[in-house]
N, C-alpha and C positions, 0 to 999 in steps of 0.2 A: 741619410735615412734609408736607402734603398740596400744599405748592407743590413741594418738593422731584418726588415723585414725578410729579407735574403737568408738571411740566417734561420732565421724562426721555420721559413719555410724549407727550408733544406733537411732540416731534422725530419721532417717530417716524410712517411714514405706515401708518395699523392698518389695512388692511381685511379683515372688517364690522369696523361701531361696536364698540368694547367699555365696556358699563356698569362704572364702579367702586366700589363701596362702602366707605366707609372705615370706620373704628373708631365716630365718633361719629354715623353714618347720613348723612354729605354723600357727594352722590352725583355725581361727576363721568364723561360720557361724552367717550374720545376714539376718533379714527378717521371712518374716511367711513360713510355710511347715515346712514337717516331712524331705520330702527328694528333694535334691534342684537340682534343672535342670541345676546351674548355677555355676560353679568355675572357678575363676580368681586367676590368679597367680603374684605376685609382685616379679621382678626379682631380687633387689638388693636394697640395704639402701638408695642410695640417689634419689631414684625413691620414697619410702616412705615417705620423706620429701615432695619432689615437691608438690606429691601426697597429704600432708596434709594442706600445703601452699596454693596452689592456683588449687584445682582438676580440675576446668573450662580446662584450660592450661592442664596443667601436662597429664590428662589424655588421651587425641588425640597423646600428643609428646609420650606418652612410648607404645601406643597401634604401634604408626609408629615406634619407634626404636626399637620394639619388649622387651621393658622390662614391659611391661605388656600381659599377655600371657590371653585368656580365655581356657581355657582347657575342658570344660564341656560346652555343648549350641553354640551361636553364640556370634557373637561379637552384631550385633542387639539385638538380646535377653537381652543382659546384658545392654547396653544403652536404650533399651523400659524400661527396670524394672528400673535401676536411674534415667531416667528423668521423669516419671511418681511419681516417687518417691521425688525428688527436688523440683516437681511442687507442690506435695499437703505441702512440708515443705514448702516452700518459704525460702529464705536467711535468717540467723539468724548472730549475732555474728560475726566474723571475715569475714564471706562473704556476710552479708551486708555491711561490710568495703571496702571490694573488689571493689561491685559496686557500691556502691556509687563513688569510687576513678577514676572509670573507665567512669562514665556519667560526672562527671566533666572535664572530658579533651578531652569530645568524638570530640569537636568541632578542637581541635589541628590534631587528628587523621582521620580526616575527610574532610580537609582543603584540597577538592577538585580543586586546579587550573586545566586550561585546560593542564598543562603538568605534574603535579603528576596523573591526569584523565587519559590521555594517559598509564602512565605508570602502574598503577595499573589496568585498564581492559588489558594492557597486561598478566600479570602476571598471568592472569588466561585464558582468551578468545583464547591467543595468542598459548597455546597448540595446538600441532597435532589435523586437524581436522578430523582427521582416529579414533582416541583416544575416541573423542564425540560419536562418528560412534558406537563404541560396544554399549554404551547402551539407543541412542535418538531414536528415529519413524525417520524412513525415513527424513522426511521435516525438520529431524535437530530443530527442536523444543524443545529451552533449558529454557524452565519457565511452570507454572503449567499447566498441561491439565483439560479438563470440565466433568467432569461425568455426562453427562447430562441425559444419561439413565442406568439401569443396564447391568452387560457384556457385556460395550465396550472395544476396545481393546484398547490400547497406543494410535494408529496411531487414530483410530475414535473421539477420545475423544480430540486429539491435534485439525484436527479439527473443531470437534466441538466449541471448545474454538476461535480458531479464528472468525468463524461463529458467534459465539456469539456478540464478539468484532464488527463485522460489522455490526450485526443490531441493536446495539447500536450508530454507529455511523452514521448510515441512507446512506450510500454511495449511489449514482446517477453516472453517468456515466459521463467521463468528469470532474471530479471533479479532483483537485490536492492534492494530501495525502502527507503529512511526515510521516513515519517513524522513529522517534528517538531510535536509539539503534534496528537497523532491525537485529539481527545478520547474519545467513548464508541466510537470504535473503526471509525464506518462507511467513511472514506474508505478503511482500509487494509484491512476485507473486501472492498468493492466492487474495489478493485487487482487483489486477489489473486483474486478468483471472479471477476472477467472479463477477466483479461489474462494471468492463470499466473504472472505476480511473485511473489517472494517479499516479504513486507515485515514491516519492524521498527516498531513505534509507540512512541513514547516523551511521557508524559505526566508533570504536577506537580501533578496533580490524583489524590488517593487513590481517591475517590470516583468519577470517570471510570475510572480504570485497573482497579476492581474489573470495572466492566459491560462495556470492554471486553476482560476477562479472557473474561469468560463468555460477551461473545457469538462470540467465537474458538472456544474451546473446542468450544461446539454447532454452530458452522461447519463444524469441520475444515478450518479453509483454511490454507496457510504463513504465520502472523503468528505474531508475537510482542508484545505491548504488556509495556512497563517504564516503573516511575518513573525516570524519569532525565532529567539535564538536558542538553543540547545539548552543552554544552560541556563535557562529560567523554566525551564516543565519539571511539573511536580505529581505527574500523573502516570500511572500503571500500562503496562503493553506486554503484551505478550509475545510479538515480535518488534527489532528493530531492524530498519534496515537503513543504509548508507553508501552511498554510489557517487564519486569523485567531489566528496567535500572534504575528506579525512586531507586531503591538500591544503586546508587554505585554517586547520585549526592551529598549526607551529609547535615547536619542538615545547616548549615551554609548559602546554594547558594538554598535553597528551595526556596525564596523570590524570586532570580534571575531566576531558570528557570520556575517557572509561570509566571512570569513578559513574558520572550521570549517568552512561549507560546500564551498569551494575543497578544503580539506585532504580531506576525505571524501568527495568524487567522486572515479570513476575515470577516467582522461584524457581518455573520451569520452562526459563524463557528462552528464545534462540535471537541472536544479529548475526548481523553479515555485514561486513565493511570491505568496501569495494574501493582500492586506492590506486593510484600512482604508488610505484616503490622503484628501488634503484638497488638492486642486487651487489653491490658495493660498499663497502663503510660506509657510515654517515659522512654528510659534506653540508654544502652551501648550493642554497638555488642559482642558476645559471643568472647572473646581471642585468642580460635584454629581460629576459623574463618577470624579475621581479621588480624591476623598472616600470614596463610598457604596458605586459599583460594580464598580470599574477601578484599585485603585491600583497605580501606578507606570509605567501604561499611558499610551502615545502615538501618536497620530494621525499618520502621515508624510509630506511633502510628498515630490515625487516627485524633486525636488533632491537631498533628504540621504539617500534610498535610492539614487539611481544613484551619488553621488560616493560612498559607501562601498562599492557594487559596482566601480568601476574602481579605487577604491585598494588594491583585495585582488585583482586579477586575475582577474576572473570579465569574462565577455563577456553583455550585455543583447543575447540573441539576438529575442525580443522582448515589447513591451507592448501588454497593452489593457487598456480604462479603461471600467470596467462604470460605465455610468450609469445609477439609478433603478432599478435593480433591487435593492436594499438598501432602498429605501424601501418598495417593494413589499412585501419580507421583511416586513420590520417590520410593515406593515399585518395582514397575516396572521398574524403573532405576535400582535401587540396585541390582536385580538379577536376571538383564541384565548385568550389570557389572559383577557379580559373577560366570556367565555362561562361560564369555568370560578373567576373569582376565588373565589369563596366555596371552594374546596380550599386556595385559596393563601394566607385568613384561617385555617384552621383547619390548615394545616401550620405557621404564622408566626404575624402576627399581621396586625393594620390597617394598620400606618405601613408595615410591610413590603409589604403590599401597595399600600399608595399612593404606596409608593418605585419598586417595580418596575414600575405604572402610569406614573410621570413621567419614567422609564427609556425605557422604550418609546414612546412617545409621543414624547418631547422626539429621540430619534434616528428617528425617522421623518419628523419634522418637520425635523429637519436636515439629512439627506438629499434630503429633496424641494427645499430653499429657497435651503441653506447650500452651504456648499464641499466638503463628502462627498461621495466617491465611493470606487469600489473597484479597485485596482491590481492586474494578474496579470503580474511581470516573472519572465519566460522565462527561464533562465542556463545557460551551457553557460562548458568550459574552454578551447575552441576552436570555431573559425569555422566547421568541417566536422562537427562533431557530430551535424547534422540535416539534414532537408532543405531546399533555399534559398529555397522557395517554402511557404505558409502552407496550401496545398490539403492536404499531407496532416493536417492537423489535423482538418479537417470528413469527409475518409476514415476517419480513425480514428474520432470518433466517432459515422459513420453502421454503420461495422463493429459499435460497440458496441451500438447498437440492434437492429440486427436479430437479436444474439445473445441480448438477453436482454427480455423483454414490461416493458411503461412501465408504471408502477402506477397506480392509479385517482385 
């Protein structure tokens, strides 16, 4: 088995060195360097198999069951050097087979009704919202932040990113917003307490919709948050907006929920959809992923979002494509989380927590290497909706600064 792996890793160009330890103590190093920052240990034979079957999988489940050990460096450190590393190989061989097997069935695993939709943002959203708590900003801001200058901190840069989102969307006062996928509520306070919108939040998560029950209520601002699902509103907006849900609707119902959005604008409406994207061809969700943390969830290339915006009559007034700033996020989640792990052993347990460490990690790492990035397409229902030139966006959101002081 130790050729098997051997080989796999050899293709590969690792830098630094990485030590490897097998089951029966043979100890083989690949990659460049004298002396390697980096040793990992394989606990046992049929972790070796997994491990050369299908390493995508295998390697999150033994990093969690602890039959993969790093002993030397972090566990980051050795997920930046192989995904950096994966990325300049690209798939070859057996796991080109892999995914190919895995994009042709993406659409089964994806087959979001409004009650496998339920239950799979359960499955994740639906955690303790204490648990979020160690390592979001404040406002519970759970999708990428905006760097929009150098040393910002979490919280400045969350948001910033919102800000951003608003004067993209030209908010007026009075105006009625949707929210799709508001989670704990802050996109649609900040709406409404700095632009005078009204806004309706609609979330699939119980446990988000309670907190941002509550933090409305002690607002006072015009919201509403409801469980509810996209595709049962039958009511008029003037704006809509959407911030890391367009992941978790699947290849399949793209058609459908542009088509609602179209239907649910007012003739002179503007959204904004704020996504994960993957500057790559389409493909297939990574395995841990839609295993452990994300089921049903997909990454979208920027093809099968535009052709399902022009086949439902919406206008791509326009895109930008946040680079590294998601990685960034993630850095500062990660260790925020590693600051505070020991709360998140004793709200969970171990594996949980060396789940949600390989979590973080392995998407910061893919961000930084891989084909992650973040898509924000602009949509109106007509050509005249806004204005023709991109200046009033950074008007708008220097308006919003000086109306309300940047947090520490």
């Amino acid at each position: 088995m130790h050729s098997l792996i051997a080989r796999m890793l050899s293709r590969l160009a690792i830098e630094p060195r990485i030590d490897v330890v097998f089951p029966d103590g043979t100890l083989q190093s690949v990659g460049q360097g004298a002396a390697p920052r980096l040793r990992m240990r394989i606990v046992d034979s049929p972790t070796e198999l997994k491990l050369a079957l299908n390493p995508e999988l295998a390697l999150g489940e033994a990093v969690m069951d602890g039959r993969v050990v790093v002993e030397q460096g972090s566990l980051y450190d050795l997920l930046d050097a192989l995904v950096a590393a994966m990325h300049r190989a690209r798939p070859k061989g057996w796991g080109k087979v892999l995914e190919g097997l895995r994009t042709a069935v993406r659409r089964l695993h994806q087959h979001n009704t409004p009650a496998l939709a339920r239950r799979n943002v359960a499955h994740h959203y639906d955690l303790k919202s204490d648990f979020f708590r160690l390592f979001l900003d404040p406002d519970m801001q759970y999708s990428c932040a905006y760097f929009a200058e150098p040393g910002m901190t979490l919280a400045q840069a969350q948001l910033a990113k919102k800000r951003h989102i608003m004067g993209k969307l030209d908010l007026q006062p009075g105006q009625r917003v949707l929210d799709i996928g508001c989670g704990w509520g802050g996109m649609a306070l900040s709406i409404a307490g700095e632009t005078g919108a009204s806004v309706t939040g609609i979330t699939l998560s119980e446990e988000q919709l309670a907190i941002a029950r509550q933090r409305g209520a002690e607002a006072g601002l015009p919201v509403e948050f409801r469980l509810q699902d996209y595709r049962h509103l039958n009511e008029p907006f003037d704006r809509i907006v959407s911030v890391g849900m367009f992941e978790h609707v699947g290849v399949g119902f793209y058609r459908d929920y542009f088509r609602k959005i179209r239907e649910l604008l007012s003739d002179d409406g503007v959204a904004l959809v704020h996504t994960i994207g993957r500057s790559s061809p389409p493909g297939a969700t990574n395995p841990f992923i839609a295993k452990y943390i994300f089921p049903g969830g997909y990454i979208p290339a920027m093809s099968e979002v535009a052709a399902a915006v022009e086949q439902e009559g919406l206008v791509i007034t326009d895109v930008e494509v946040l680079r590294l700033h998601y990685a960034e996020t993630l850095k500062i989640w990660r260790e925020n989380f590693l600051a505070r792990r020991d709360e998140a052993v004793a709200m969970y347990d171990e594996r949980f927590a060396r789940m949600w460490e390989f979590y973080l990690a392995a998407c910061e790492a893919s961000f930084r290497h891989d084909d992650l990035v973040v898509f924000q397409f602009q949509l109106a229902k007509k050509l005249d909706g806004l204005p023709i030139t991109r200046g009033y966006i950074a008007e708008r959101e220097g308006e919003l600064r000086r109306k309300i002081a940047e947090p520490a």
